[in-house]
C-alpha angles and dihedrals in degrees: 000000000000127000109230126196122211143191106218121190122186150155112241099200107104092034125084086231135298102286114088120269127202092217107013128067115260139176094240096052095048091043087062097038081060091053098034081061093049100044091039090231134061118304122192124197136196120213136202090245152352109256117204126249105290095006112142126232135200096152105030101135125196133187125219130178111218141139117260128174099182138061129296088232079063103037087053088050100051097040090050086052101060082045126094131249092267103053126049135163115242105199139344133212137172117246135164130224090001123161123194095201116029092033089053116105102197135344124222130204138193115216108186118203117184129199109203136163095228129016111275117212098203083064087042089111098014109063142004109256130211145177094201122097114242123214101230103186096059086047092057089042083054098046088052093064098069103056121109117037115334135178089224089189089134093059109040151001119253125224123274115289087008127114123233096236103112122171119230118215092173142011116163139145127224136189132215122174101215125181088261089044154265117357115204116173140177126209117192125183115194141165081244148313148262116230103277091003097141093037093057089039098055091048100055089041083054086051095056081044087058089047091242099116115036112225092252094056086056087060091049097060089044089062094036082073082200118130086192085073092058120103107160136071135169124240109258098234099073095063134099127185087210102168141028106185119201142179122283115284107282091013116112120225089242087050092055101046093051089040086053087048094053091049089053 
């Protein structure tokens, strides 16, 4: 058997999620009907992470162990065509003893927020429209408080068996004045993330864009380590997992992160 690695990219509009349902529709479970079709037997993957019902994907990767005896170039082929229109594989590699999850060194994902003067149907999956003017500013004074290690307690649940202390390596908003409107987006790069974390972080930051929650009270509620506190969450369509960045090929995760401690 050989351990491929995979870039998957989907929209997660019409699925319950990635993770696989007896009776919904999921990423996971279409991703595997789609093998189980090419390699003629069941195929289970594992995945970085677990997207949420109707939340988007360009840089989810999984990870499958098969027997090939053709090229990649053919294996990726022949998986994208047993896929529907909204999930394709972007690329495929051999590599032995991958994980998605546990070899990954950080995850980074892509909320979009448009301000428009109408609705606008083409965003109607892609991103959480509003009327309303945002104070930017206090957004992004508000994004730069979370960097660093955390106990982010107040904005998600963990795994099972897992703490809520996650490490944030980036949390920034941008603006783009497009012909629909005005783009503004958050990117956010963590260790890893609580069940419904950016979500909950993006709606509260909206909310100190409102000016219905002061910068500081978001900090507040950062340090009260308390979900019950938290009243806002952002709609799933408008986010995208977009990256899983990983160590350098034939480097373990445990090699590179001693190697990056010996460079400091």
């Amino acid at each position: 058997m050989r351990r491929f690695r995979a870039t998957l990219a989907y929209d997660g509009t019409a699925y319950q999620g990635y993770q696989i349902q007896t009776d919904a529709p999921s990423i996971q479970g279409t991703v595997e009907a789609a093998l189980e079709r090419v390699f003629k037997q069941s195929i289970k993957t594992i995945a970085a992470g677990r997207t949420d019902t109707g939340v988007h994907a360009t840089g989810q990767v999984i990870a499958f162990d098969a027997e090939w005896k053709y090229d990649l170039a053919t294996l990726l082929k022949a998986i994208n065509l047993y896929l529907p229109v909204d999930i394709a594989l972007q690329d495929i590699v051999q590599q032995e003893a991958f994980h998605p999850r546990f070899d990954a060194l950080s995850r980074t994902y892509r909320y979009e927020v448009a301000v428009v003067d109408v609705r606008q149907p083409l965003l109607a999956w892609r991103a959480w429209q509003m009327q309303d003017k945002l104070d930017v500013a206090a957004m992004q004074r508000a994004a730069v408080l979370i960097l660093g290690e955390h106990d982010f307690a107040a904005f998600g649940n963990p795994p099972k068996g897992e703490n809520t202390v996650r490490t944030v390596f980036r949390s920034e908003w941008q603006t783009e004045q497009t012909p629909l409107g005005l783009f503004i987006r958050y990117e956010i790069e963590a260790t890893a993330f609580l069940h419904h974390m950016v979500r909950r972080l993006v709606g509260n930051q909206l909310a100190v864009g409102l000016g219905r929650l002061s910068p500081e009270a978001f900090e507040g509620l950062l340090r009260s380590q308390d979900l019950a506190q938290n009243k806002w969450i952002a709609p799933p369509h408008g986010l995208t997992l977009t990256k899983v960045r990983y160590p350098p090929a034939g480097m373990s995760r445990e090699d590179y992160l001693k190697q990056l401690g010996q460079e400091k």
